[in-house]
C-alpha positions as protocol buffer text, in pm:
chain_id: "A"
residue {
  index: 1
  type: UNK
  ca { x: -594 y: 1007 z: 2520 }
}
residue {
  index: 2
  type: UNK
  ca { x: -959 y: 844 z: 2450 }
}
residue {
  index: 3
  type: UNK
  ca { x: -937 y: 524 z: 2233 }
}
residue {
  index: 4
  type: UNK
  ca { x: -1159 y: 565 z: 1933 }
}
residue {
  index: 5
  type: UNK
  ca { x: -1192 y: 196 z: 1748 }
}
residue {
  index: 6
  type: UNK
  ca { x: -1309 y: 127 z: 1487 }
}
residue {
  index: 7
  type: UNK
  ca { x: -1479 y: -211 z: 1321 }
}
residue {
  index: 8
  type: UNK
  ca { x: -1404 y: -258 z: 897 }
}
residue {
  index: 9
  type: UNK
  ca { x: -1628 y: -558 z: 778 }
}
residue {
  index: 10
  type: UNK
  ca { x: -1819 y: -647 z: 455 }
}
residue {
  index: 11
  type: UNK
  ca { x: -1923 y: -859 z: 216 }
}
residue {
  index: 12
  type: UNK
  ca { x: -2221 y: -958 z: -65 }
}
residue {
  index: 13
  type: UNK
  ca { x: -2498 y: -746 z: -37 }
}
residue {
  index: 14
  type: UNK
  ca { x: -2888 y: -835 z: -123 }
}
residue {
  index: 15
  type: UNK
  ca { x: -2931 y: -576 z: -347 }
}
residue {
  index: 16
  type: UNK
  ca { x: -2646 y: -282 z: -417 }
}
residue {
  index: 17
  type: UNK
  ca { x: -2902 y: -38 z: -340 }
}
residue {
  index: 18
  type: UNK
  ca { x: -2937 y: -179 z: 43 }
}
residue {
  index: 19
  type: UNK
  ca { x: -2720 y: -296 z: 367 }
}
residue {
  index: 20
  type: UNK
  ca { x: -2883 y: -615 z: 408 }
}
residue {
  index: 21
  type: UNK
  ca { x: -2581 y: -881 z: 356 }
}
residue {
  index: 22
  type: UNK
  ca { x: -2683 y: -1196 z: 160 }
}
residue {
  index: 23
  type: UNK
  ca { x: -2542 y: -1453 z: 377 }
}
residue {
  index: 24
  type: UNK
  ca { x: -2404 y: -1318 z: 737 }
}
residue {
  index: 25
  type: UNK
  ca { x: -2177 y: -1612 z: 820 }
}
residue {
  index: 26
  type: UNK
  ca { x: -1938 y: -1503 z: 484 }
}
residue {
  index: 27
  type: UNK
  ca { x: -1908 y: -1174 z: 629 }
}
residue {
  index: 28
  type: UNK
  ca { x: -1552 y: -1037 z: 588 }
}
residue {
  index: 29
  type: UNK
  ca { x: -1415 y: -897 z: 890 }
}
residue {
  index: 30
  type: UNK
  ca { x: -1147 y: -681 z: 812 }
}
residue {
  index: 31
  type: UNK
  ca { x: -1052 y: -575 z: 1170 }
}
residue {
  index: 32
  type: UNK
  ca { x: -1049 y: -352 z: 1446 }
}
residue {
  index: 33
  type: UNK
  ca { x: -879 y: -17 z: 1470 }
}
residue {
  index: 34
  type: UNK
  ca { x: -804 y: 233 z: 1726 }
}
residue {
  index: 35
  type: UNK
  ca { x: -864 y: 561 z: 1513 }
}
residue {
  index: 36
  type: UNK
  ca { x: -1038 y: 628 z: 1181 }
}
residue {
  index: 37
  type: UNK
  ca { x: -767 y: 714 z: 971 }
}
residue {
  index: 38
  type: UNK
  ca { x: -618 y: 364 z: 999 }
}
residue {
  index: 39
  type: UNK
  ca { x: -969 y: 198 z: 990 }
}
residue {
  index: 40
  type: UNK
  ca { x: -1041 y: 424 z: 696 }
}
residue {
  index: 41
  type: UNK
  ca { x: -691 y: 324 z: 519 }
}
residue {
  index: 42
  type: UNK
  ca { x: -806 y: -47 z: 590 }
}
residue {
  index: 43
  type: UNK
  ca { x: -1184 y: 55 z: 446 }
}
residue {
  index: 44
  type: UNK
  ca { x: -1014 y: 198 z: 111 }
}
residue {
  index: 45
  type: UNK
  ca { x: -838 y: -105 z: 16 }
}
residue {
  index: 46
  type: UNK
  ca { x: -1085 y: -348 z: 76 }
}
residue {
  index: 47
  type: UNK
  ca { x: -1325 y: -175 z: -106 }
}
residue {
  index: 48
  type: UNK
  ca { x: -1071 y: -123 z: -373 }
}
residue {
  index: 49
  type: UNK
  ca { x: -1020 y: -511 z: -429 }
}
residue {
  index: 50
  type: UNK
  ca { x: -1402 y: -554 z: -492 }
}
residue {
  index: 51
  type: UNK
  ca { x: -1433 y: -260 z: -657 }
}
residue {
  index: 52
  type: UNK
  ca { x: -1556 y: -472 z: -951 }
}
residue {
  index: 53
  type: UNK
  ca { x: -1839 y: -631 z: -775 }
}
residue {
  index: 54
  type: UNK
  ca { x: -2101 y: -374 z: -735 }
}
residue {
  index: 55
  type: UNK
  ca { x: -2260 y: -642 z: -456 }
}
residue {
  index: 56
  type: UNK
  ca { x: -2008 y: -641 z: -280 }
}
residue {
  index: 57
  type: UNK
  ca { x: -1946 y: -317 z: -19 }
}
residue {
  index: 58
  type: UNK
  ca { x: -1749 y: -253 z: 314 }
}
residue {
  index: 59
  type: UNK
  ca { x: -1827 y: -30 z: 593 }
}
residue {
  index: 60
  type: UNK
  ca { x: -1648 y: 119 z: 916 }
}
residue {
  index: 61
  type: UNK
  ca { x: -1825 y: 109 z: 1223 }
}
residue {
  index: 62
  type: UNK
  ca { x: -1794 y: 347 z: 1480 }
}
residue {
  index: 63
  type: UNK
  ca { x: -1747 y: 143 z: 1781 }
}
residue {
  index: 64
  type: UNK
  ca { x: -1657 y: 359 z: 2040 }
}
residue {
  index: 65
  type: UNK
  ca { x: -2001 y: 589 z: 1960 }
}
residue {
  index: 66
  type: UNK
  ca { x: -2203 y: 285 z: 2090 }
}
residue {
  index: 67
  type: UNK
  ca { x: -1951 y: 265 z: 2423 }
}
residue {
  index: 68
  type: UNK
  ca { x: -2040 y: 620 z: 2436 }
}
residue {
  index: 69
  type: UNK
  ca { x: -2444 y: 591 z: 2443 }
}
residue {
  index: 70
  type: UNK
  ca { x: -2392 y: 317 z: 2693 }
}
residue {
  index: 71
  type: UNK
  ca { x: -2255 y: 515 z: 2929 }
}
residue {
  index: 72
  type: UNK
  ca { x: -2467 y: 805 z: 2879 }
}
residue {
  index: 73
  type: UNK
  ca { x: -2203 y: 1044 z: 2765 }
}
């Protein structure tokens, strides 16, 4: 079975309307996951505890795309 992981992280944002964090070294790694239903479970409830603070917003990255480009598949 191929390993799909997944990366949740976030944390303050510029400006709600962009991706640009305001200060990199406060980002909030959430951790890494092996399929997106768990990452997404993990995704959900962080976002859910900052759901107050419209600067503040978490995102899953799709790790094992970018393993994928490198090895041209």
């Amino acid at each position: 079975m191929t390993q799909r992981l997944h990366l949740v992280f976030g944390g303050e944002l510029v400006d709600p309307s962009s991706t640009q964090f305001k200060d990199i070294d406060q980002i909030d790694i959430v951790g890494m996951f092996p399929d997106y239903d768990s990452a997404h479970a993990a995704w959900k409830a962080a976002a859910q505890r900052t759901v107050d603070d419209a600067h503040t917003r978490y995102f899953i990255a799709h790790l094992h795309r970018l393993r994928d480009e490198e090895l041209g598949s």
